[in-house]
PDB file as gemmi writes it, atoms N, CA and C in Angstrom:
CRYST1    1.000    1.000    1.000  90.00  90.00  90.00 P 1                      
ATOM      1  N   UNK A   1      12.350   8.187  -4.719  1.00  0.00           N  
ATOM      2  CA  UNK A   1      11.522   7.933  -5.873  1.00  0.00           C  
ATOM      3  C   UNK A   1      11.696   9.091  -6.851  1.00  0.00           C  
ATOM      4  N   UNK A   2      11.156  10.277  -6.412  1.00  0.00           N  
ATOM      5  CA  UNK A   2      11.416  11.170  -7.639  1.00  0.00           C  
ATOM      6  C   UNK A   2      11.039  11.030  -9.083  1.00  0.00           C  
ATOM      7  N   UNK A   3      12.341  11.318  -9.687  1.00  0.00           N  
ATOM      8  CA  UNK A   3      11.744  11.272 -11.411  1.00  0.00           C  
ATOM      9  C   UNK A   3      12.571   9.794 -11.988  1.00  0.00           C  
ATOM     10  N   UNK A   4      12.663   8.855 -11.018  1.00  0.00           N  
ATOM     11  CA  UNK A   4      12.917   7.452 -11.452  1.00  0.00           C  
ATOM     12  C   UNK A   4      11.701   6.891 -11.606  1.00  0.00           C  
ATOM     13  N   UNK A   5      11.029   6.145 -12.738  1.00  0.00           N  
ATOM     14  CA  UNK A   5      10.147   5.140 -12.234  1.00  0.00           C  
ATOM     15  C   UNK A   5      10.254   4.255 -11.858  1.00  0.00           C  
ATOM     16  N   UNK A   6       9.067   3.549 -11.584  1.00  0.00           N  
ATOM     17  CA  UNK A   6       9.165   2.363 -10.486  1.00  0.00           C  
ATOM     18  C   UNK A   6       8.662   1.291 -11.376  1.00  0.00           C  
ATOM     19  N   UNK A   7       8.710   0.579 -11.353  1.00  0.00           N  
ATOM     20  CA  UNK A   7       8.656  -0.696 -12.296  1.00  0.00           C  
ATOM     21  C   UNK A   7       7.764  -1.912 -10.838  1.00  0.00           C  
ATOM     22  N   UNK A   8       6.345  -2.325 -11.315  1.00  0.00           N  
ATOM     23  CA  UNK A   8       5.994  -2.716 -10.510  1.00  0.00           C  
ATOM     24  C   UNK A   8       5.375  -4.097 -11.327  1.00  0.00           C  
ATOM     25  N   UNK A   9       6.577  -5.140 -10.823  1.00  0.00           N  
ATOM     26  CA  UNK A   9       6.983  -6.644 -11.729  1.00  0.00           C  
ATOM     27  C   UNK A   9       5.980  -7.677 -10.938  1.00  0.00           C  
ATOM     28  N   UNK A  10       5.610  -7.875  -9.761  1.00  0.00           N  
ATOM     29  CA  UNK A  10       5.033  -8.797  -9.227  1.00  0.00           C  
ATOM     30  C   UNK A  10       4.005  -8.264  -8.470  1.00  0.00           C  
ATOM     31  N   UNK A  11       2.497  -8.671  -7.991  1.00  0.00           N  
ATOM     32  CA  UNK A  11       1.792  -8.809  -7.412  1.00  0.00           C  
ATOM     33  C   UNK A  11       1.209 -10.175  -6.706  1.00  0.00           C  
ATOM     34  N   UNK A  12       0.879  -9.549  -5.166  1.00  0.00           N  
ATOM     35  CA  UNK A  12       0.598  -8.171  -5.085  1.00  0.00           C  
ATOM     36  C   UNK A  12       2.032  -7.501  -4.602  1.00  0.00           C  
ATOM     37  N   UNK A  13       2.151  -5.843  -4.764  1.00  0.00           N  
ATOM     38  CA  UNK A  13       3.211  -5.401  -4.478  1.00  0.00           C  
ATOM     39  C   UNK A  13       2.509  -4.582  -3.259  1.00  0.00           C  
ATOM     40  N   UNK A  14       3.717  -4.913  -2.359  1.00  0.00           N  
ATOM     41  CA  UNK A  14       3.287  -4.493  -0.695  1.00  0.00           C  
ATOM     42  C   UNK A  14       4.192  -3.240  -0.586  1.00  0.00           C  
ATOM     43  N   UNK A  15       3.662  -1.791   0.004  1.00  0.00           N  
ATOM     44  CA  UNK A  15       4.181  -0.702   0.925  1.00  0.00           C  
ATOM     45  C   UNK A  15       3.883  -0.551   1.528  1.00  0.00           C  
ATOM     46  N   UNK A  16       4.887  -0.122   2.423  1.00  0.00           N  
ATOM     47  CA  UNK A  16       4.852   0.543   3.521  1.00  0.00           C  
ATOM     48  C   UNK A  16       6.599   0.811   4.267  1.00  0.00           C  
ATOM     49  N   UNK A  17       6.381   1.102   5.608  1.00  0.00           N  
ATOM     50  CA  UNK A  17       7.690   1.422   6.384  1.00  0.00           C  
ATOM     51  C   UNK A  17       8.530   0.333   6.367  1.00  0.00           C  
ATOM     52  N   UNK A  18       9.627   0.650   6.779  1.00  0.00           N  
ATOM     53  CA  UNK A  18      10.637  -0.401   7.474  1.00  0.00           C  
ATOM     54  C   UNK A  18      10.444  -0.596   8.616  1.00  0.00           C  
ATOM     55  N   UNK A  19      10.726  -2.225   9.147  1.00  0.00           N  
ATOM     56  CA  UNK A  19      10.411  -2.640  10.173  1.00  0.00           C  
ATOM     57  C   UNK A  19      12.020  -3.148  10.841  1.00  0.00           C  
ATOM     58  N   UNK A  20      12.221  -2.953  11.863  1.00  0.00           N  
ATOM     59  CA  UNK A  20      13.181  -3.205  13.185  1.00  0.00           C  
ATOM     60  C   UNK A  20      13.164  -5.143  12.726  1.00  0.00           C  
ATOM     61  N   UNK A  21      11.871  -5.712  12.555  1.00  0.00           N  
ATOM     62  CA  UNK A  21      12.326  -6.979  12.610  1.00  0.00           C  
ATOM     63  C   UNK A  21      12.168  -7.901  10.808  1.00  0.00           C  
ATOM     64  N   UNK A  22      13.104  -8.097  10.244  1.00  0.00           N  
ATOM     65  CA  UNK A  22      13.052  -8.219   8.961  1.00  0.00           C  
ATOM     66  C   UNK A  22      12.068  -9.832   8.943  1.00  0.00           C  
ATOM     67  N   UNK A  23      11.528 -10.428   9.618  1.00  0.00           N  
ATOM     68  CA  UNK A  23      11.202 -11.582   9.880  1.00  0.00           C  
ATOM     69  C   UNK A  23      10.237 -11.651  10.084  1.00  0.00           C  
ATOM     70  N   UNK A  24       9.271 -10.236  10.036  1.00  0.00           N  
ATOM     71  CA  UNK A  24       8.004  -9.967  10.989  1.00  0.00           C  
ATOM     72  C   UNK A  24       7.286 -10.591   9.876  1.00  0.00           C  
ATOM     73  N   UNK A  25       7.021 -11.015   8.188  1.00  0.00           N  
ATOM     74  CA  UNK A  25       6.182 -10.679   7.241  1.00  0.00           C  
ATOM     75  C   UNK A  25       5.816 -11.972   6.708  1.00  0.00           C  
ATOM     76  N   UNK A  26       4.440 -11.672   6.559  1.00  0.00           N  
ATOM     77  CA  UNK A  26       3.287 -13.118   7.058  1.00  0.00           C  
ATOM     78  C   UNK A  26       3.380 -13.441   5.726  1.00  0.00           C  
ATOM     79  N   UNK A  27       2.906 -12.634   4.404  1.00  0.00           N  
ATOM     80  CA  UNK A  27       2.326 -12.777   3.382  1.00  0.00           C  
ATOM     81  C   UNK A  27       3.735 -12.257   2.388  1.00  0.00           C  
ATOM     82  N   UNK A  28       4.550 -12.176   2.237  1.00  0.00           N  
ATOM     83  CA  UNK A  28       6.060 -11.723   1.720  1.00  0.00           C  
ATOM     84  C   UNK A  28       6.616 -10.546   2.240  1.00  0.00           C  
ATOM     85  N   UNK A  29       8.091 -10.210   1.157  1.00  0.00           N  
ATOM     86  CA  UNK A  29       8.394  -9.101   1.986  1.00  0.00           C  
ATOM     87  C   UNK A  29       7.514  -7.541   1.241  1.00  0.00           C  
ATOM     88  N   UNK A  30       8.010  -6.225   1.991  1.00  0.00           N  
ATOM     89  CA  UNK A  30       7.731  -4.703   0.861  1.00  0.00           C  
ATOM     90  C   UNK A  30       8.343  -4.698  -0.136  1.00  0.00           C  
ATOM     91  N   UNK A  31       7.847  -4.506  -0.935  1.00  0.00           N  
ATOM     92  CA  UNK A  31       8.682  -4.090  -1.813  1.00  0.00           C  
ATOM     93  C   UNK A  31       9.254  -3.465  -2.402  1.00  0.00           C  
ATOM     94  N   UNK A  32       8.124  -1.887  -1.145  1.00  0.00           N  
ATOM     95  CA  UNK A  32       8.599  -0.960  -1.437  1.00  0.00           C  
ATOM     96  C   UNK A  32       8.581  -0.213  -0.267  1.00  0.00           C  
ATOM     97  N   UNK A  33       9.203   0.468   0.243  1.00  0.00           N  
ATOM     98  CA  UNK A  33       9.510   0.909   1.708  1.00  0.00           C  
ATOM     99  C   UNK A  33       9.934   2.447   1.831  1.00  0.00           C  
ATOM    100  N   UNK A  34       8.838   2.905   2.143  1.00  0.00           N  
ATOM    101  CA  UNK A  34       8.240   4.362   2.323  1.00  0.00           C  
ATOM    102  C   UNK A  34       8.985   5.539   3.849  1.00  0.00           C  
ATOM    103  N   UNK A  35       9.461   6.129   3.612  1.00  0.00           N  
ATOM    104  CA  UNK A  35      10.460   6.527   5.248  1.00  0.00           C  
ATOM    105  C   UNK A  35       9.257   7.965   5.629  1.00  0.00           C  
ATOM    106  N   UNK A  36       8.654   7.606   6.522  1.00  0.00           N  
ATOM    107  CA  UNK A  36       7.446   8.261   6.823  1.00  0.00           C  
ATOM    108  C   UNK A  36       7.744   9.139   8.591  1.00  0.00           C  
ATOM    109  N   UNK A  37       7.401  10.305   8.414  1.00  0.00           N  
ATOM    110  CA  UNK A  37       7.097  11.266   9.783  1.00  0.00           C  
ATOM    111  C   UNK A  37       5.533  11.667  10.393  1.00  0.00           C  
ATOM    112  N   UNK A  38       6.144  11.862  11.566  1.00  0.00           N  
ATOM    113  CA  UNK A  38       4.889  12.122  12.340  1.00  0.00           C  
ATOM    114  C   UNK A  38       4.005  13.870  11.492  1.00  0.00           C  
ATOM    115  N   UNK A  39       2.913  13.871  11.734  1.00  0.00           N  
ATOM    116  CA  UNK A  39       1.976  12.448  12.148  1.00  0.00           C  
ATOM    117  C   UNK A  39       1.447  11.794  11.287  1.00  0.00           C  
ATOM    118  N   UNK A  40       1.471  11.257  10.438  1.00  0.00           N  
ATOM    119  CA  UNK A  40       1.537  10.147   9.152  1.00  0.00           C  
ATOM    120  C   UNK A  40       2.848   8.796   9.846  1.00  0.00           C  
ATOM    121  N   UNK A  41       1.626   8.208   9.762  1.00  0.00           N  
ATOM    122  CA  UNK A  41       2.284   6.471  10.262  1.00  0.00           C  
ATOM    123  C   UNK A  41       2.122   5.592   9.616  1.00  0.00           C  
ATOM    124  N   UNK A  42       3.032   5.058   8.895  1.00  0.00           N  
ATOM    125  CA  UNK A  42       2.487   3.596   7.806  1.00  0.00           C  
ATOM    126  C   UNK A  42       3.032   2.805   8.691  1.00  0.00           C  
ATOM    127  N   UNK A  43       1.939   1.656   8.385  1.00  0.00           N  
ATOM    128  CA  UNK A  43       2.547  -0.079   8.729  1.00  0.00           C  
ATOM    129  C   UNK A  43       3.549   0.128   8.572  1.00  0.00           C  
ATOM    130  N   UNK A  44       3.804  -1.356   8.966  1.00  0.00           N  
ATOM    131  CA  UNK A  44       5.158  -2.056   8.358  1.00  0.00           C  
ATOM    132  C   UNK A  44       5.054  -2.863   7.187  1.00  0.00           C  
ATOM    133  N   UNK A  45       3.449  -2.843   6.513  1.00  0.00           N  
ATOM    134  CA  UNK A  45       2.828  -3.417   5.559  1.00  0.00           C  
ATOM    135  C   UNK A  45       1.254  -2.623   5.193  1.00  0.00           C  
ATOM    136  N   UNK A  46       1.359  -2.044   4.935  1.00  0.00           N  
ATOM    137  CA  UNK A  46       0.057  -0.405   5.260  1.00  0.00           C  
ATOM    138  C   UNK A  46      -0.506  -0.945   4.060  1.00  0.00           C  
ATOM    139  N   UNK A  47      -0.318  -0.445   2.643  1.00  0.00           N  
ATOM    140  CA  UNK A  47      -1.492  -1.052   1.436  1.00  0.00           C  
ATOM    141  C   UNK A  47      -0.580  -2.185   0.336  1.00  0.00           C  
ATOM    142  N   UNK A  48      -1.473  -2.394  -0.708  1.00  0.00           N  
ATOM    143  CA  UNK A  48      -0.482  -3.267  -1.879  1.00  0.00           C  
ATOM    144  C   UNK A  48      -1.807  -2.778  -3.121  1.00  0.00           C  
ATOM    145  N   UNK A  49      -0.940  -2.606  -4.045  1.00  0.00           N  
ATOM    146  CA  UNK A  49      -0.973  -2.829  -4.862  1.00  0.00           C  
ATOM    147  C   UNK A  49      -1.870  -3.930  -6.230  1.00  0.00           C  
ATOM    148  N   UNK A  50      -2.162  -4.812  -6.638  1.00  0.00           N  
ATOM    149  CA  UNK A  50      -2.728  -5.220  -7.062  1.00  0.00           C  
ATOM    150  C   UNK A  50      -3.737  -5.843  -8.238  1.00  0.00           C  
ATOM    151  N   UNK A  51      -3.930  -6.495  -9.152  1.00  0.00           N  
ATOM    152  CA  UNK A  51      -4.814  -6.437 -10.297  1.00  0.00           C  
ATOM    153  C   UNK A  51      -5.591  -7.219 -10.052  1.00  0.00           C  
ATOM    154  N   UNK A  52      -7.073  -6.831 -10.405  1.00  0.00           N  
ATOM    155  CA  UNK A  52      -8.054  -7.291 -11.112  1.00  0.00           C  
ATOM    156  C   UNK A  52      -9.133  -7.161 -12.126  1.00  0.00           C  
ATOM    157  N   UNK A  53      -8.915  -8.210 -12.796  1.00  0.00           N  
ATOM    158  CA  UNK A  53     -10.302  -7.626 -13.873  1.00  0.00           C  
ATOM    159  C   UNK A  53      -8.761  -6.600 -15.040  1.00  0.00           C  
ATOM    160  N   UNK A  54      -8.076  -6.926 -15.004  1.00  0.00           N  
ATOM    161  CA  UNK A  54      -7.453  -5.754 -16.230  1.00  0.00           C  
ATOM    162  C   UNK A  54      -7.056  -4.611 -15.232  1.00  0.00           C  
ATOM    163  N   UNK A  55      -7.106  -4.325 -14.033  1.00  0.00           N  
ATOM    164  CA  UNK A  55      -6.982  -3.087 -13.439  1.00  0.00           C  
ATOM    165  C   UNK A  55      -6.592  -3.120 -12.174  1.00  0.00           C  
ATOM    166  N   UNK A  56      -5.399  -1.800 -12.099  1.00  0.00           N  
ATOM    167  CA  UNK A  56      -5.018  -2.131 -10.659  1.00  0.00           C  
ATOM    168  C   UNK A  56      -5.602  -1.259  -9.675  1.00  0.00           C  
ATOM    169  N   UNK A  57      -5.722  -1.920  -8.824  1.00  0.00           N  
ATOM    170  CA  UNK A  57      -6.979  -1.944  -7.352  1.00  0.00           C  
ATOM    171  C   UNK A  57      -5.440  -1.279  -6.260  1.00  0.00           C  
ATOM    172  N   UNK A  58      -5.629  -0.930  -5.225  1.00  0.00           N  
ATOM    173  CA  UNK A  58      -5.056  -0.289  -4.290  1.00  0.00           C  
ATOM    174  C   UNK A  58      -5.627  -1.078  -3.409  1.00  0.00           C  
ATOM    175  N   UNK A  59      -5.626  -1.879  -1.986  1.00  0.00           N  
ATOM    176  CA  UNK A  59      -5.944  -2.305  -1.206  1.00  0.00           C  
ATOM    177  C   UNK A  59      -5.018  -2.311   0.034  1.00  0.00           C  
ATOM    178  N   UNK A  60      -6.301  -1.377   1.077  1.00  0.00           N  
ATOM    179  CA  UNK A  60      -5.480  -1.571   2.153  1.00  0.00           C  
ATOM    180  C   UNK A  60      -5.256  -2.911   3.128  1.00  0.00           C  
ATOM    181  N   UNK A  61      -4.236  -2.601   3.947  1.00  0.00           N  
ATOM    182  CA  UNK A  61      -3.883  -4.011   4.067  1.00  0.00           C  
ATOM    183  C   UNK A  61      -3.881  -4.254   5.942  1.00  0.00           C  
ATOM    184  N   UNK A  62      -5.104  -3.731   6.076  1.00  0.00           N  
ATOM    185  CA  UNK A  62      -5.505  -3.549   7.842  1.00  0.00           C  
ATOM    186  C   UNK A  62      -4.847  -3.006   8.741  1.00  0.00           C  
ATOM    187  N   UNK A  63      -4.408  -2.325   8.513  1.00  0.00           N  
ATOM    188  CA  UNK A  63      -3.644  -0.751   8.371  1.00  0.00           C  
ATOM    189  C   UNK A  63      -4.100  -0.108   9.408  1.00  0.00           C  
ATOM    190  N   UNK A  64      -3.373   0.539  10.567  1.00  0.00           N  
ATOM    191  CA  UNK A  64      -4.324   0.891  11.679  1.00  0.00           C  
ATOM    192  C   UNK A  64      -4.848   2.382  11.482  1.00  0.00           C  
ATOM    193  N   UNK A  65      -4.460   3.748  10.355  1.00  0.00           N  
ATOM    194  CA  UNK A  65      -4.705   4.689  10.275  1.00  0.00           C  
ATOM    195  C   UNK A  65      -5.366   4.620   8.671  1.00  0.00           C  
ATOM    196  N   UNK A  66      -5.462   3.289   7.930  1.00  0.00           N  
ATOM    197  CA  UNK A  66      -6.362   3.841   6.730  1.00  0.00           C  
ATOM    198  C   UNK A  66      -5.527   4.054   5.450  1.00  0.00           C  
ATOM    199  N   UNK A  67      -5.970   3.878   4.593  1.00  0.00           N  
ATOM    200  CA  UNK A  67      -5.744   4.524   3.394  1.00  0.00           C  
ATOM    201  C   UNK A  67      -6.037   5.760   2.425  1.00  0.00           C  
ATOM    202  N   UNK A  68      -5.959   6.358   1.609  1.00  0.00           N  
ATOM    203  CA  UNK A  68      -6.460   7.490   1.324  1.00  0.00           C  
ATOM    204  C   UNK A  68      -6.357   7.003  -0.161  1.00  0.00           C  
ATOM    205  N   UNK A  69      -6.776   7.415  -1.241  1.00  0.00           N  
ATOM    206  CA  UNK A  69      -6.352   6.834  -2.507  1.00  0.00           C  
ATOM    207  C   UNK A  69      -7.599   7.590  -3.582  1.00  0.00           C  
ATOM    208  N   UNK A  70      -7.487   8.638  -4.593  1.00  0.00           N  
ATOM    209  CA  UNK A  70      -8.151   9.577  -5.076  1.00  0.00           C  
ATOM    210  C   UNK A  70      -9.616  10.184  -3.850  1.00  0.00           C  
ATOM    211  N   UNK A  71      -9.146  10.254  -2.807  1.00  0.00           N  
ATOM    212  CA  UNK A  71      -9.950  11.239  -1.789  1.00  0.00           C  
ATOM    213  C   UNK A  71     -10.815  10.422  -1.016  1.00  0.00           C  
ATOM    214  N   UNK A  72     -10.597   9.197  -1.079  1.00  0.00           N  
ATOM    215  CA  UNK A  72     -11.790   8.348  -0.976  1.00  0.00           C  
ATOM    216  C   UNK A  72     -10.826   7.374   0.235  1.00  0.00           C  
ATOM    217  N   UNK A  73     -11.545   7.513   1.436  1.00  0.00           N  
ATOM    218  CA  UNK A  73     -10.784   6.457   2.502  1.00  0.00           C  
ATOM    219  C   UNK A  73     -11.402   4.993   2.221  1.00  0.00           C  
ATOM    220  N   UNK A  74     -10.173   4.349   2.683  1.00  0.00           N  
ATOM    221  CA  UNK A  74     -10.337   2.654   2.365  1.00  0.00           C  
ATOM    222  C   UNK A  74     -10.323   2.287   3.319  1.00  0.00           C  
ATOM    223  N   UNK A  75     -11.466   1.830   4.332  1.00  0.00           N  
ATOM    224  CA  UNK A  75     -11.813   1.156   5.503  1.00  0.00           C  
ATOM    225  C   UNK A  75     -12.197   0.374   5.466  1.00  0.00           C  
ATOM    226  N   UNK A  76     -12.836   0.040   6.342  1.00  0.00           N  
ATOM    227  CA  UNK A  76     -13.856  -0.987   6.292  1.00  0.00           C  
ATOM    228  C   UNK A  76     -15.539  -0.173   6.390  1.00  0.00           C  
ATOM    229  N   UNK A  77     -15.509   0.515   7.197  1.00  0.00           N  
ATOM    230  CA  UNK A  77     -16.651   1.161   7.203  1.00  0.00           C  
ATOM    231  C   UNK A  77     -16.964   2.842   5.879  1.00  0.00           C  
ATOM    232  N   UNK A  78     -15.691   2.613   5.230  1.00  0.00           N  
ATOM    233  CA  UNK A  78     -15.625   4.331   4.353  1.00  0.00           C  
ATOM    234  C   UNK A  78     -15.532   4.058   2.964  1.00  0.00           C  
ATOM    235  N   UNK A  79     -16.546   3.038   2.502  1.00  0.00           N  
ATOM    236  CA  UNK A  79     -16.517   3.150   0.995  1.00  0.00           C  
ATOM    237  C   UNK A  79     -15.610   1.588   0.599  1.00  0.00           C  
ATOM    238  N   UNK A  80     -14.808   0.287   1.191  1.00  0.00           N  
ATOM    239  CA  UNK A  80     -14.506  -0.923   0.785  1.00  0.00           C  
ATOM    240  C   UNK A  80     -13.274  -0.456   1.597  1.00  0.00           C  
ATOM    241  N   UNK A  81     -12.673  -1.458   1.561  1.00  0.00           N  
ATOM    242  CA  UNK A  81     -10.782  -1.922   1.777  1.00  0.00           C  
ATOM    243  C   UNK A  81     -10.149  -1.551   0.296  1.00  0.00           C  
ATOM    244  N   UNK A  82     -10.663  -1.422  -0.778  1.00  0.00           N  
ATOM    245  CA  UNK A  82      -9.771  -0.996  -2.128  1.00  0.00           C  
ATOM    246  C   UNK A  82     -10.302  -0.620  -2.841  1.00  0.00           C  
ATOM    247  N   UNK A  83      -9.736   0.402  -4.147  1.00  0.00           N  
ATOM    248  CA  UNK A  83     -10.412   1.302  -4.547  1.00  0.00           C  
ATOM    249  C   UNK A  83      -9.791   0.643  -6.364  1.00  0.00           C  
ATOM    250  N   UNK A  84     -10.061   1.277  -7.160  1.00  0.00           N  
ATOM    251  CA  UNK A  84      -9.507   1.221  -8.466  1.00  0.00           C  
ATOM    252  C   UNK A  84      -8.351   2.498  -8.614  1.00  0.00           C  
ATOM    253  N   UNK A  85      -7.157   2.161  -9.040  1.00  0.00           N  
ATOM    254  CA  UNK A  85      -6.028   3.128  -9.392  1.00  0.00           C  
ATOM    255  C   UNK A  85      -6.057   3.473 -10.554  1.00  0.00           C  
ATOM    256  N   UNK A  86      -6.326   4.914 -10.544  1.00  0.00           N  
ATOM    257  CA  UNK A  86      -6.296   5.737 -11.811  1.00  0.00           C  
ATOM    258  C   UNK A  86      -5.115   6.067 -12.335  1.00  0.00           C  
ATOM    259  N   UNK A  87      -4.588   5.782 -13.500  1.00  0.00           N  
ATOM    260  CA  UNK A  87      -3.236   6.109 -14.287  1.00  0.00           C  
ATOM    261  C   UNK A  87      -2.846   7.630 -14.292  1.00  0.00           C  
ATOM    262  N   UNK A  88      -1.829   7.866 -13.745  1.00  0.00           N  
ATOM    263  CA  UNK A  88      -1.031   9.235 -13.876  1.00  0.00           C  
ATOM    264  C   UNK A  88      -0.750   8.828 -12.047  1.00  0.00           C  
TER     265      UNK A  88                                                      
END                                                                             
């Protein structure tokens, strides 16, 4: 990623890891695919992306370690499953 941007054309747009089985994916494929080390573990489908209301939302996507997204965890029990994404 770096100092390319990312151009994000369709929602919802799904990240996370690469998966061993390209066939595994219920709801489409990533679209964007994150190469992650221990101990930080993404899915194989961890959050997406999203709009509503004019604004894009971050939502995790039942994710077994959570989301993090301006300091604020996205659980179920830590404040919702998605947050609002602040520009920059």
């Amino acid at each position: 990623m770096g100092d390319t941007p990312l151009t994000i054309d369709r929602f919802p747009f799904f990240i996370g890891r690469k998966s061993a089985n390209k066939d595994s994916y219920i709801d489409g494929p990533v679209a964007l695919i994150l190469q992650d080390r221990r101990p930080l573990r993404l899915s194989r489908r961890h959050f997406y992306i999203d709009r509503e209301d004019g604004l894009f939302v971050v939502c995790d996507h039942r994710s077994f370690h959570g989301t993090i997204v301006n300091g604020i965890a996205l659980t179920a029990s830590g404040g919702g499953l998605k947050s609002p994404l602040d520009p920059g």
